[in-house]
N, CA, C and O atoms as a Maestro MAE file, in Angstrom:
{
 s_m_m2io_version
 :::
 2.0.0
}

f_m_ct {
 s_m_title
 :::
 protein
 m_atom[276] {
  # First column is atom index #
  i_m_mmod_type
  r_m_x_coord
  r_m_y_coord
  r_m_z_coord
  i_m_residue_number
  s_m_chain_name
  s_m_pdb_residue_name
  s_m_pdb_atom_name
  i_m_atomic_number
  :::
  1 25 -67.743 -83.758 19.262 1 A "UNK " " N  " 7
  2 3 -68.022 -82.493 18.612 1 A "UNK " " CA " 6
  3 2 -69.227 -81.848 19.283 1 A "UNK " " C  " 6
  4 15 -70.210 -82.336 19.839 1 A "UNK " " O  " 8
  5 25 -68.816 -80.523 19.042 2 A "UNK " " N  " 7
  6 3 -70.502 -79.650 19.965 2 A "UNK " " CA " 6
  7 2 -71.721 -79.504 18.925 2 A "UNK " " C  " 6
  8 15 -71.684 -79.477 17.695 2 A "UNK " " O  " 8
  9 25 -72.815 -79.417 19.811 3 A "UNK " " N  " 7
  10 3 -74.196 -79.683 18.923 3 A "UNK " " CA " 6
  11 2 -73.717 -78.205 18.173 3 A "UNK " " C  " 6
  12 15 -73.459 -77.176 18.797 3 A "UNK " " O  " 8
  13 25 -73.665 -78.357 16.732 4 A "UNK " " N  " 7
  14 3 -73.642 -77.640 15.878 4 A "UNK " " CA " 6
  15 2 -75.000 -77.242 15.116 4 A "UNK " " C  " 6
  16 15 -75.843 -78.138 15.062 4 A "UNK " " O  " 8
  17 25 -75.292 -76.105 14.565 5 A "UNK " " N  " 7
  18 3 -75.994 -75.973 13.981 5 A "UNK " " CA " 6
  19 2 -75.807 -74.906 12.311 5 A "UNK " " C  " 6
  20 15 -75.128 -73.888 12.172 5 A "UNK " " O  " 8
  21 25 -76.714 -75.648 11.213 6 A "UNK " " N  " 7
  22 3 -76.263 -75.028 10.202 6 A "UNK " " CA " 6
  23 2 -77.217 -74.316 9.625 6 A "UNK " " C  " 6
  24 15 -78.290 -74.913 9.709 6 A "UNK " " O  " 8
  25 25 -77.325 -72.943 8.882 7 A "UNK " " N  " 7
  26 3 -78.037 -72.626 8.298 7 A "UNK " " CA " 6
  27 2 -77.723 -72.110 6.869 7 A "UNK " " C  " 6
  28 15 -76.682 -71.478 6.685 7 A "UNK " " O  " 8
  29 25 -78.477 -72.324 5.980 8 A "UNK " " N  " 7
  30 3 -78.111 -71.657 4.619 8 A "UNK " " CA " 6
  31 2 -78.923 -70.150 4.495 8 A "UNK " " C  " 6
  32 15 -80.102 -69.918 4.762 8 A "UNK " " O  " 8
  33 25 -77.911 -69.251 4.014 9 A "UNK " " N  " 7
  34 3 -78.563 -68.366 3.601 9 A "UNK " " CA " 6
  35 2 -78.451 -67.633 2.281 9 A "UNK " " C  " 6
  36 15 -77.400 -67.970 1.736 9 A "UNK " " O  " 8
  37 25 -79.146 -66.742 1.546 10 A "UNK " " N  " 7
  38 3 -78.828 -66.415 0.490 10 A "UNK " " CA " 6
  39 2 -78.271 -64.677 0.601 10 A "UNK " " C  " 6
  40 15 -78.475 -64.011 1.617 10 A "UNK " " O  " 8
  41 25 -77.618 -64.178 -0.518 11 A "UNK " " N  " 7
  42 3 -76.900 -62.857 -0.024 11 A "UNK " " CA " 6
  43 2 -77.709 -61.884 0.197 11 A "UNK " " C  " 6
  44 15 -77.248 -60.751 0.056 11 A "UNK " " O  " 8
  45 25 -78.859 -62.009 0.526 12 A "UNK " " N  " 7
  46 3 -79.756 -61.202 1.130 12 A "UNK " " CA " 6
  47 2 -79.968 -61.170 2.559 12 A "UNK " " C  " 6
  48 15 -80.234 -60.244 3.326 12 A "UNK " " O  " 8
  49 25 -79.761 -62.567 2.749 13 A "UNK " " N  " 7
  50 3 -79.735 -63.495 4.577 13 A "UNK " " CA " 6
  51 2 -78.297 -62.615 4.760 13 A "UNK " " C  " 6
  52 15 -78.277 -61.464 5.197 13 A "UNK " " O  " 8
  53 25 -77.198 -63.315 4.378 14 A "UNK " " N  " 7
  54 3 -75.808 -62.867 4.429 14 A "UNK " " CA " 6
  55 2 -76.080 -61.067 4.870 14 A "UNK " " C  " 6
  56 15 -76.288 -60.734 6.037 14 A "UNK " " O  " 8
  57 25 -76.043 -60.359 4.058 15 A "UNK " " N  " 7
  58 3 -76.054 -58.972 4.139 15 A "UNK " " CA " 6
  59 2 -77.114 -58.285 5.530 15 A "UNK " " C  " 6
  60 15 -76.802 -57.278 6.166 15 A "UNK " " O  " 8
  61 25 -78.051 -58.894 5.706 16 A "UNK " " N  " 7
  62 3 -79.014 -58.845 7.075 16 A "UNK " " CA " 6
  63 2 -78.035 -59.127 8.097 16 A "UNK " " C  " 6
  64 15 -77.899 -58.400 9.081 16 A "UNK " " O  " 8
  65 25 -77.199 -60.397 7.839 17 A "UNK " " N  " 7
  66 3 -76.868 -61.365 9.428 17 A "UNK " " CA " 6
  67 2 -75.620 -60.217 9.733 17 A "UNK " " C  " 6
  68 15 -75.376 -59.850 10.882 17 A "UNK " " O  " 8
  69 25 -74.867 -59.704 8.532 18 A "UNK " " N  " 7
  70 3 -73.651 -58.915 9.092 18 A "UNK " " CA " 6
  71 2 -73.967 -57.524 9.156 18 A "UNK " " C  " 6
  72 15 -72.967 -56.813 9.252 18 A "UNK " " O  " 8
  73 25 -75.276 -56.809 9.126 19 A "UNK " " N  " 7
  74 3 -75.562 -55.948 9.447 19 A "UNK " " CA " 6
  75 2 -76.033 -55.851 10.618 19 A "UNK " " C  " 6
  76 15 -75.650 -54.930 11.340 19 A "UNK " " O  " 8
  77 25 -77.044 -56.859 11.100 20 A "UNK " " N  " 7
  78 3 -77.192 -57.339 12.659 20 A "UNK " " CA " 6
  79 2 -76.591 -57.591 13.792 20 A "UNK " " C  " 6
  80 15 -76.955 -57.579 14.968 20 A "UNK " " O  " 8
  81 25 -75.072 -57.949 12.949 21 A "UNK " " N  " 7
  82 3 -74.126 -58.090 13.933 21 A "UNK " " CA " 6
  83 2 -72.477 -57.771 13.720 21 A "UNK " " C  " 6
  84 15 -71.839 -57.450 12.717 21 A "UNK " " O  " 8
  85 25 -72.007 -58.051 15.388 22 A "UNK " " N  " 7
  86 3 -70.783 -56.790 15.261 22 A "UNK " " CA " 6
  87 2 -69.490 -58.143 14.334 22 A "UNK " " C  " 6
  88 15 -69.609 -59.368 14.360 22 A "UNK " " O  " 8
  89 25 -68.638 -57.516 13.790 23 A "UNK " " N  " 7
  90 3 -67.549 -58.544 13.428 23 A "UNK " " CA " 6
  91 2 -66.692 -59.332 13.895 23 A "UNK " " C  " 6
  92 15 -65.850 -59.972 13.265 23 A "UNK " " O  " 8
  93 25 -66.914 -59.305 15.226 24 A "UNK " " N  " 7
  94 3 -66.082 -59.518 16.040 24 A "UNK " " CA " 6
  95 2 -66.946 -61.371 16.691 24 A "UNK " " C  " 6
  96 15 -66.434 -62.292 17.326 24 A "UNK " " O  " 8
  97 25 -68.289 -61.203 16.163 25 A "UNK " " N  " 7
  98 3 -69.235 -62.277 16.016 25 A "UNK " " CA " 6
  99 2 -68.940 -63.285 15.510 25 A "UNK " " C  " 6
  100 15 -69.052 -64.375 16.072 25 A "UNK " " O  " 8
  101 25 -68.401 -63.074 14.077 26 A "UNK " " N  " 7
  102 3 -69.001 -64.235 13.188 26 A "UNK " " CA " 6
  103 2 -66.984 -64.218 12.167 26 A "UNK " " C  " 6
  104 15 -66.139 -63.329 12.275 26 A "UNK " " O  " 8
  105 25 -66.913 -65.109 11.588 27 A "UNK " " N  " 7
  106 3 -65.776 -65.013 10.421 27 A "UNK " " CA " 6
  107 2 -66.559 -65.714 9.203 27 A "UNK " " C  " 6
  108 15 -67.311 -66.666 8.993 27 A "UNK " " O  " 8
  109 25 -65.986 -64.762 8.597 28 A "UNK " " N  " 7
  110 3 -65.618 -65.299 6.945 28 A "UNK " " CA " 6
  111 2 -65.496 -66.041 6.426 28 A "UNK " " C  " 6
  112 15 -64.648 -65.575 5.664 28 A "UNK " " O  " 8
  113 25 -65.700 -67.419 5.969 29 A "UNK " " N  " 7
  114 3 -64.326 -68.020 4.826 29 A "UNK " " CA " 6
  115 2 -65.179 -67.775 3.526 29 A "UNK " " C  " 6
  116 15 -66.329 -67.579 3.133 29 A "UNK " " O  " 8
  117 25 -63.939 -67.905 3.132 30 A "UNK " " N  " 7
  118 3 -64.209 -68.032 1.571 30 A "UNK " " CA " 6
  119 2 -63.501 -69.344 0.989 30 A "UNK " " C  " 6
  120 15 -62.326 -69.642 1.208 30 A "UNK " " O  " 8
  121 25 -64.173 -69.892 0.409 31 A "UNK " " N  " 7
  122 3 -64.064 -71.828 0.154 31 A "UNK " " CA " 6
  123 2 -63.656 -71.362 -0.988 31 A "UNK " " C  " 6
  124 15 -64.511 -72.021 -1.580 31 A "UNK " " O  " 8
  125 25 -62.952 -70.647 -2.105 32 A "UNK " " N  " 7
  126 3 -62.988 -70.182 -3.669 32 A "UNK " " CA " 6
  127 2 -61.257 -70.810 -3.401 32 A "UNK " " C  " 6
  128 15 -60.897 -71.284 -2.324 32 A "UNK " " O  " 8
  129 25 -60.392 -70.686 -4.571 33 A "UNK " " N  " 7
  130 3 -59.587 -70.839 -4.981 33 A "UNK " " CA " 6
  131 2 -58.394 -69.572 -4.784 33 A "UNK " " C  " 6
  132 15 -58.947 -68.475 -4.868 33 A "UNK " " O  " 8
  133 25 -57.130 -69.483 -4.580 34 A "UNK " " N  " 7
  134 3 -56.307 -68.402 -4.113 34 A "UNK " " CA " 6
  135 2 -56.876 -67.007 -5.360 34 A "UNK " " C  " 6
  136 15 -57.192 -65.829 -5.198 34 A "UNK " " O  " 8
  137 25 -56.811 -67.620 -6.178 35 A "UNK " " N  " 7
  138 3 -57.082 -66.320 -7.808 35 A "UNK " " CA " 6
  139 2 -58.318 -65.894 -7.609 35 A "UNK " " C  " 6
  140 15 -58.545 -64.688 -7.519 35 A "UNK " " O  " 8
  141 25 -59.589 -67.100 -7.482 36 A "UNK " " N  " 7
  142 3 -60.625 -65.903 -7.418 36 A "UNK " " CA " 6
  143 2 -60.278 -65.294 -6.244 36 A "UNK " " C  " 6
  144 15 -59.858 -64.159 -6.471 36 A "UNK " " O  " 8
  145 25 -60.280 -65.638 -4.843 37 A "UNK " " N  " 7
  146 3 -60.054 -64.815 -3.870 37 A "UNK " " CA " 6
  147 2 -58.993 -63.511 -3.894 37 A "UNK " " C  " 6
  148 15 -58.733 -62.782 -2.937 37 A "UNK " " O  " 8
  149 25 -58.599 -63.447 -4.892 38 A "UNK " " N  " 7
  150 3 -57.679 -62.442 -5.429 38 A "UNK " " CA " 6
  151 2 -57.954 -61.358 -6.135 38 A "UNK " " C  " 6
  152 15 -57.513 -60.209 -6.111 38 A "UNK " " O  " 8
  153 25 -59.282 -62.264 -7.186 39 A "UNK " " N  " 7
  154 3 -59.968 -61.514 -7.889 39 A "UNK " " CA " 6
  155 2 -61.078 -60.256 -7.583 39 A "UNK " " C  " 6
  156 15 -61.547 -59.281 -8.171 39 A "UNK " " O  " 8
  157 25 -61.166 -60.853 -6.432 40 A "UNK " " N  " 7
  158 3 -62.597 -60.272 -4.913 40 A "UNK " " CA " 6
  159 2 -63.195 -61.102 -4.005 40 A "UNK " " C  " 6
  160 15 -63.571 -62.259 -4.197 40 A "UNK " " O  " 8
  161 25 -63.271 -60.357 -2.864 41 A "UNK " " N  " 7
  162 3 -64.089 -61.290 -1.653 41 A "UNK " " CA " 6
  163 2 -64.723 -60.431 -1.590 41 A "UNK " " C  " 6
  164 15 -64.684 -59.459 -2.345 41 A "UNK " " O  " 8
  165 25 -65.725 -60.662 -0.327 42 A "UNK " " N  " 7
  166 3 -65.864 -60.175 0.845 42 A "UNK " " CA " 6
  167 2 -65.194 -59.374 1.733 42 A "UNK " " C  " 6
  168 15 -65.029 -60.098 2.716 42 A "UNK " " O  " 8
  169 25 -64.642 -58.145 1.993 43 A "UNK " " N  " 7
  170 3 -63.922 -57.280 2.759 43 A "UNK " " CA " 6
  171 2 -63.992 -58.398 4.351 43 A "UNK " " C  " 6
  172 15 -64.983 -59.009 4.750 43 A "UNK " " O  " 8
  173 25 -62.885 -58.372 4.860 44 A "UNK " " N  " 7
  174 3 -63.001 -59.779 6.240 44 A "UNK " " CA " 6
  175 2 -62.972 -60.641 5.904 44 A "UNK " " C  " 6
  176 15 -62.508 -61.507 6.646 44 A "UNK " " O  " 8
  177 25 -63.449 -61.022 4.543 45 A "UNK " " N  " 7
  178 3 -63.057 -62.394 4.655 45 A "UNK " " CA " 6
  179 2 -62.039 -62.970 4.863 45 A "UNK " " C  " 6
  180 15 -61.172 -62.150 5.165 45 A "UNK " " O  " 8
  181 25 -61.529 -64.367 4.861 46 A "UNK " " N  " 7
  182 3 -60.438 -65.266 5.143 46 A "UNK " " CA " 6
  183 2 -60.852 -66.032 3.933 46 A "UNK " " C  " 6
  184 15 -61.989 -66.246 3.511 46 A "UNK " " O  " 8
  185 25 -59.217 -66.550 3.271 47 A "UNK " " N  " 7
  186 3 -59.244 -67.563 2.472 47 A "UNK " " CA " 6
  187 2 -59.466 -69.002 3.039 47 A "UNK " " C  " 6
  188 15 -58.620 -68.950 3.932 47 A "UNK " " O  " 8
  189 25 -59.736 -69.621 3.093 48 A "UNK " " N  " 7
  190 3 -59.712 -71.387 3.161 48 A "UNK " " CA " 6
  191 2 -60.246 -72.177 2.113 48 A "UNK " " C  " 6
  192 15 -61.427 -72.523 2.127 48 A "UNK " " O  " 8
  193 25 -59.290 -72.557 1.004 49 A "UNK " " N  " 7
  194 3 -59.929 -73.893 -0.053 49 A "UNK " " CA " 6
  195 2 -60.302 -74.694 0.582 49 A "UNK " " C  " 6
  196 15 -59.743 -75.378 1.439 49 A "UNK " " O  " 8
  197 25 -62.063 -74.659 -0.084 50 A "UNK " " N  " 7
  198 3 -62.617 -75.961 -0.282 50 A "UNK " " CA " 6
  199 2 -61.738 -77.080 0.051 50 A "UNK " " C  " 6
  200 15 -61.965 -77.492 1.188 50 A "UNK " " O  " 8
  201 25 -60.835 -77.693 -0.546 51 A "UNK " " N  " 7
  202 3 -59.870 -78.756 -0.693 51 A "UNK " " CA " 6
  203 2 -59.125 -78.701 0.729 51 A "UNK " " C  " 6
  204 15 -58.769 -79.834 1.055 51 A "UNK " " O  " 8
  205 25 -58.944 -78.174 1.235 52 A "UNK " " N  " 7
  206 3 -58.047 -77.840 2.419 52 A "UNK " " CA " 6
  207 2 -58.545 -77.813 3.704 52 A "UNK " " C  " 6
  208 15 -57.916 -77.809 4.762 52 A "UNK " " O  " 8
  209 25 -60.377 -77.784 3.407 53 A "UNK " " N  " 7
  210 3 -60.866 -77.491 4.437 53 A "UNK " " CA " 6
  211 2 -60.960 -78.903 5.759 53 A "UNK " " C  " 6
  212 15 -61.074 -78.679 6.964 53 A "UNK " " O  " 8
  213 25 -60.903 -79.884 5.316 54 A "UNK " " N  " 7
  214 3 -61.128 -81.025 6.383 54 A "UNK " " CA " 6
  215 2 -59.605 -81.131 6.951 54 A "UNK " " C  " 6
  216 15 -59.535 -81.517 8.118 54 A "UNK " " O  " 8
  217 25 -58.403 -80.850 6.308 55 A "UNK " " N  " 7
  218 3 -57.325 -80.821 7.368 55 A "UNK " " CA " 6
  219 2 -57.283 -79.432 8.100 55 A "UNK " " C  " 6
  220 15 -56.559 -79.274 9.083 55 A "UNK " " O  " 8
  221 25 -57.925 -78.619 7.694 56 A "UNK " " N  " 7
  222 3 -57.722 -77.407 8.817 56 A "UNK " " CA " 6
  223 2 -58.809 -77.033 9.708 56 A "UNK " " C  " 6
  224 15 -58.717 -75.972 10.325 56 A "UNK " " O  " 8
  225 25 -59.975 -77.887 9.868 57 A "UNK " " N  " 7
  226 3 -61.074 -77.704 10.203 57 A "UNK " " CA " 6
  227 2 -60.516 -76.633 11.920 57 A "UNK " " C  " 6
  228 15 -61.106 -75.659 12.387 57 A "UNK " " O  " 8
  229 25 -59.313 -77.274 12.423 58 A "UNK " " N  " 7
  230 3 -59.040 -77.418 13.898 58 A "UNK " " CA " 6
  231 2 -58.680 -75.695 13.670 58 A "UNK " " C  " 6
  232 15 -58.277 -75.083 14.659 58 A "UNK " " O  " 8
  233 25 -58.829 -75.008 12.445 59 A "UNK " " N  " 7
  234 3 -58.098 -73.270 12.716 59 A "UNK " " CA " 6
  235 2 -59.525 -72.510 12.955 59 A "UNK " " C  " 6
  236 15 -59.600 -71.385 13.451 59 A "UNK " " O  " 8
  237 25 -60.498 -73.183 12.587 60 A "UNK " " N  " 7
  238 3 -61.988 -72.534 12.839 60 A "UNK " " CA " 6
  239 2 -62.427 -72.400 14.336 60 A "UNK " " C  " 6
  240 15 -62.566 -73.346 15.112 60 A "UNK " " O  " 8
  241 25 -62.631 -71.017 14.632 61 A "UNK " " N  " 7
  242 3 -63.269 -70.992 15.751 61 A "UNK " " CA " 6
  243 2 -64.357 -71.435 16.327 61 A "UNK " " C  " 6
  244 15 -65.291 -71.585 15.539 61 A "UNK " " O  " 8
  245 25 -64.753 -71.924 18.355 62 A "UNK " " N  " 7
  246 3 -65.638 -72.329 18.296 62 A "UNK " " CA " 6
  247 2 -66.370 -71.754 19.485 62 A "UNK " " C  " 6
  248 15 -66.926 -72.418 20.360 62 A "UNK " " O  " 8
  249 25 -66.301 -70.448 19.410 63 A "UNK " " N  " 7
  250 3 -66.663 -69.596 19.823 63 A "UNK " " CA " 6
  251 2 -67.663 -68.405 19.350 63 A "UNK " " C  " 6
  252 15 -68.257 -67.649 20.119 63 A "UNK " " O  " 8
  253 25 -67.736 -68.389 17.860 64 A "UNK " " N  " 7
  254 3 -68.437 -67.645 17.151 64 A "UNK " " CA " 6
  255 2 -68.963 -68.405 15.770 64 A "UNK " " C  " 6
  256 15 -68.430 -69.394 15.268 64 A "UNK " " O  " 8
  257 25 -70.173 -67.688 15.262 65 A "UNK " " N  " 7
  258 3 -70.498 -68.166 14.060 65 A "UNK " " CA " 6
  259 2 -69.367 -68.291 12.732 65 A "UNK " " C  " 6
  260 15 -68.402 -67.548 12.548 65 A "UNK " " O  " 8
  261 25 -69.724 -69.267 12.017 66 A "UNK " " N  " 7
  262 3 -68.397 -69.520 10.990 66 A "UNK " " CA " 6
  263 2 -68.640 -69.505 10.027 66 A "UNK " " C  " 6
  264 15 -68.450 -70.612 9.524 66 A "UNK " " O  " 8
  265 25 -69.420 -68.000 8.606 67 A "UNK " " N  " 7
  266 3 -70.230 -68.689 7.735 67 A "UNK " " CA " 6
  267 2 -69.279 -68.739 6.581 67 A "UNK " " C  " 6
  268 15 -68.349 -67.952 6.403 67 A "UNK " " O  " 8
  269 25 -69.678 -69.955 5.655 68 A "UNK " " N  " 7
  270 3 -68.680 -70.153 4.608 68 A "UNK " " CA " 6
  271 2 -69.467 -69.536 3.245 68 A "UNK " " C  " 6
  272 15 -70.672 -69.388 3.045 68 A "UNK " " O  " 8
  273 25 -68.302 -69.236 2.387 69 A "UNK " " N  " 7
  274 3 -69.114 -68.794 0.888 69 A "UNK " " CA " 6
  275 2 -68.395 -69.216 -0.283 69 A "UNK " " C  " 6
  276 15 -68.844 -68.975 -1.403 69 A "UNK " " O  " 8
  :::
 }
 m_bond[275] {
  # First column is bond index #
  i_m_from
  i_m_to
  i_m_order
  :::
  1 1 2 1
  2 2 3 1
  3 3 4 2
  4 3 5 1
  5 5 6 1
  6 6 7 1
  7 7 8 2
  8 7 9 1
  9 9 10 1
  10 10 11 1
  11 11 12 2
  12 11 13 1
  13 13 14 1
  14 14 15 1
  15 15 16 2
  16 15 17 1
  17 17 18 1
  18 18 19 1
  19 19 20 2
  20 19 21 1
  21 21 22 1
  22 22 23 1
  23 23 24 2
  24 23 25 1
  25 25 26 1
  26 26 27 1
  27 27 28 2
  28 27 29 1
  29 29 30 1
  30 30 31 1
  31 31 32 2
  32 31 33 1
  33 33 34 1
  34 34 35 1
  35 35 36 2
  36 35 37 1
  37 37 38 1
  38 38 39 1
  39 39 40 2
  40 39 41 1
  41 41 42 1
  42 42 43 1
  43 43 44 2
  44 43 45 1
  45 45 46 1
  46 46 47 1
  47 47 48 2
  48 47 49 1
  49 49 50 1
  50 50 51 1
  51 51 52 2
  52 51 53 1
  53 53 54 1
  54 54 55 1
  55 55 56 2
  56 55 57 1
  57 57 58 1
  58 58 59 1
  59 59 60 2
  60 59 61 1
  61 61 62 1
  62 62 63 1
  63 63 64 2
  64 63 65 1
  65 65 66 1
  66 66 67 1
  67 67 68 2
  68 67 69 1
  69 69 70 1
  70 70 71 1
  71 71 72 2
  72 71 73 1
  73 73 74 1
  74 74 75 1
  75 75 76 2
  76 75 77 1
  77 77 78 1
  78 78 79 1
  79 79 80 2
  80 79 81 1
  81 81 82 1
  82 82 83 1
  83 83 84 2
  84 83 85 1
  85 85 86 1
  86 86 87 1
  87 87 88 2
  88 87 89 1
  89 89 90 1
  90 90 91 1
  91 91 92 2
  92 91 93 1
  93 93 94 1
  94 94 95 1
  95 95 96 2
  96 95 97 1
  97 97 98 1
  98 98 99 1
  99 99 100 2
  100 99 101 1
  101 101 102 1
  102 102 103 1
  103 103 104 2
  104 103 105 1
  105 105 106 1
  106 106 107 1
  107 107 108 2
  108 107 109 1
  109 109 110 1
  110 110 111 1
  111 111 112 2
  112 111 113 1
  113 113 114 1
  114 114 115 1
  115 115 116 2
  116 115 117 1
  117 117 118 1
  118 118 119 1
  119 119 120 2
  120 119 121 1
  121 121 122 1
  122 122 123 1
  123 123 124 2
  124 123 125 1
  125 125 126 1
  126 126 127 1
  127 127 128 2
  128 127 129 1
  129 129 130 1
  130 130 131 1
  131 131 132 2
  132 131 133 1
  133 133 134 1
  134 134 135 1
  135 135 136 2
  136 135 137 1
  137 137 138 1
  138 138 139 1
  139 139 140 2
  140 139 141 1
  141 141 142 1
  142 142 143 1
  143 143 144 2
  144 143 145 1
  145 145 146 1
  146 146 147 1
  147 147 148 2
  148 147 149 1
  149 149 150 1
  150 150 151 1
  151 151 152 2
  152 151 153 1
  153 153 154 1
  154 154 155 1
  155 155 156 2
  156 155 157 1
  157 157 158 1
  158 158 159 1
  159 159 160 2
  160 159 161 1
  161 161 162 1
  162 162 163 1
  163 163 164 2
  164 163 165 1
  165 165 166 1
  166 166 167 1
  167 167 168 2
  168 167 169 1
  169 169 170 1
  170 170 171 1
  171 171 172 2
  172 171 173 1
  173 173 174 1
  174 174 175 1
  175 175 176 2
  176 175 177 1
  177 177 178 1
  178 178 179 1
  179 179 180 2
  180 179 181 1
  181 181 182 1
  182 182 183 1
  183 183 184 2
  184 183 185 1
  185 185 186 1
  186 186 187 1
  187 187 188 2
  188 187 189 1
  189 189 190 1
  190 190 191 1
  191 191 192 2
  192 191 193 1
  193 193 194 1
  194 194 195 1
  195 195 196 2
  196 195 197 1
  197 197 198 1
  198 198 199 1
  199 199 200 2
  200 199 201 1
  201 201 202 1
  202 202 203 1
  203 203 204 2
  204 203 205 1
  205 205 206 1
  206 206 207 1
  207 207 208 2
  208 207 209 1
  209 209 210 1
  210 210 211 1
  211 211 212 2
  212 211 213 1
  213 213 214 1
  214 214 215 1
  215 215 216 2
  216 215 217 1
  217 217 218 1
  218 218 219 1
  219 219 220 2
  220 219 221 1
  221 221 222 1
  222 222 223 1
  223 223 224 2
  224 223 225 1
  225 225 226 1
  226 226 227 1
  227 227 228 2
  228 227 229 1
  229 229 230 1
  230 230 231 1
  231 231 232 2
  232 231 233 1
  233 233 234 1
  234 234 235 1
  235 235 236 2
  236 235 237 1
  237 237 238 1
  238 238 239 1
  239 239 240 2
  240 239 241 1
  241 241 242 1
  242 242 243 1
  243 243 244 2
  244 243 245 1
  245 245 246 1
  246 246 247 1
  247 247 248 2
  248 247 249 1
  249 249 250 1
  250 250 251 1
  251 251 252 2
  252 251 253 1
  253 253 254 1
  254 254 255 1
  255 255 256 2
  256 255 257 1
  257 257 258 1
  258 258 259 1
  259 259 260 2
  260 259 261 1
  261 261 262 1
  262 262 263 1
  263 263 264 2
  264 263 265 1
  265 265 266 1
  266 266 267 1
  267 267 268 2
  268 267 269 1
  269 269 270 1
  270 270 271 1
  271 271 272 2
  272 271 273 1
  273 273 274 1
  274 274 275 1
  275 275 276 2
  :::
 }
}
């Protein structure tokens, strides 16, 4: 695996990092459940359950930032 690095941010960090940068940068997920993600995201975002996430790790890009919410 490549030296990864993680950072937490809060939706203040969030709202800075995607104003700083173009979309074409970074993706979305959203770790929530199909209903809330139904209910509202993030505009861009992508669904991926929590639960789902260690067999699909391989659909995440590794080319750009990947932040999860």
């Amino acid at each position: 695996m490549a030296n990864a690095e993680f950072t937490n941010l809060d939706a203040d960090g969030l709202r800075a990092y995607m104003h700083s940068h173009q979309e074409n940068e970074y993706l979305l997920i959203d770790v929530r459940q199909h209903e809330e993600y139904q209910a509202g995201h993030i505009a861009g975002a992508r669904l991926l359950p929590l639960g789902e996430l260690s067999a699909r790790i391989g659909e995440l890009p590794v080319d750009r930032d990947v932040i999860f919410y």
